[in-house]
LUMPA-73307 format. One record per residue (C-alpha): residue in one letter; x, y, z. Coordinates in pm, whole numbers, plus 32768, in hexadecimal, padded with zeros to 4 digits. Example, Ala and Ser with C-alpha at 12.3 -4.5 7.8 and 13.67 -1.06 7.14 Angstrom:
# LUMPA-73307
a84CE7E3E830C/s85577F9682CA/
***
This chain:
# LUMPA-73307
x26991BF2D260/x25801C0BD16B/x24F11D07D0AB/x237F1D6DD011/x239E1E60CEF6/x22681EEACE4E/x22611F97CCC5/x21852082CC45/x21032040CABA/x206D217AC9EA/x1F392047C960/x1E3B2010C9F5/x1DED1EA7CA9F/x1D3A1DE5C98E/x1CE61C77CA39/x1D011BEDCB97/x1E621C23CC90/x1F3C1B38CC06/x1FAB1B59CD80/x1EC71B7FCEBF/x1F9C1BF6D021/x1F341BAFD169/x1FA81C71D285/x1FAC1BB5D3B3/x1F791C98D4E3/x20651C8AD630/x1FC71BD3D75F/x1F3A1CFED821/x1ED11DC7D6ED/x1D5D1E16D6CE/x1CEF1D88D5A4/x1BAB1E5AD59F/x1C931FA7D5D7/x1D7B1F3AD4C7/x1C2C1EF9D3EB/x1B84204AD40B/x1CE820E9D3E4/x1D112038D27B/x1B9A20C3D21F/x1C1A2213D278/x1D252215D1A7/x1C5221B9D07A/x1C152013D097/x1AC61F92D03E/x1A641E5DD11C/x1A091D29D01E/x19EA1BE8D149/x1A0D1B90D282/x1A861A35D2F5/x1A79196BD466/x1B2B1837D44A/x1C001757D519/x1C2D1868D60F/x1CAC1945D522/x1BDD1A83D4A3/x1C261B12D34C/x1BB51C40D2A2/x1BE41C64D116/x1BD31DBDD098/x1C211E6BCF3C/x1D001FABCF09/x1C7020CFCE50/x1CEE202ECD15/x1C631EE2CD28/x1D731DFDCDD1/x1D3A1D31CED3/x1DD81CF5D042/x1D9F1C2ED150/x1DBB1CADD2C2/x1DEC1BA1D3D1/x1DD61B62D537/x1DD11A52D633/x1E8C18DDD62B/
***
């Protein structure tokens, strides 16, 4: 079993994410539904990516940290 836990720090972010998650969406999952989702909630779109049959979208949470979402091989 593994876990993810996430903390919450009262400073604000001073210098680039020390760590940057990608979330690697389920074969069958839209990736363009699960993008426009994330902007809804609040995500800013920074790049999009094609490569090696693989299509990657990095966006930025309303407090400046960065996240990958993923789809394809």
């Amino acid at each position: 079993m593994a876990a993810l836990g996430f903390w919450t720090f009262p400073e604000p972010r001073k210098a680039k994410n020390r760590k940057h998650l990608d979330l690697n969406l389920d074969d069958g999952t839209d990736g363009e539904t699960e993008r426009q989702r994330t902007l809804a909630l609040g995500a800013r779109q920074i790049s999009e990516h094609h490569e090696y049959g693989n299509q990657r979208v990095c966006l930025q949470d309303p407090e400046g940290n960065e996240f990958d979402l993923s789809a394809g091989h």
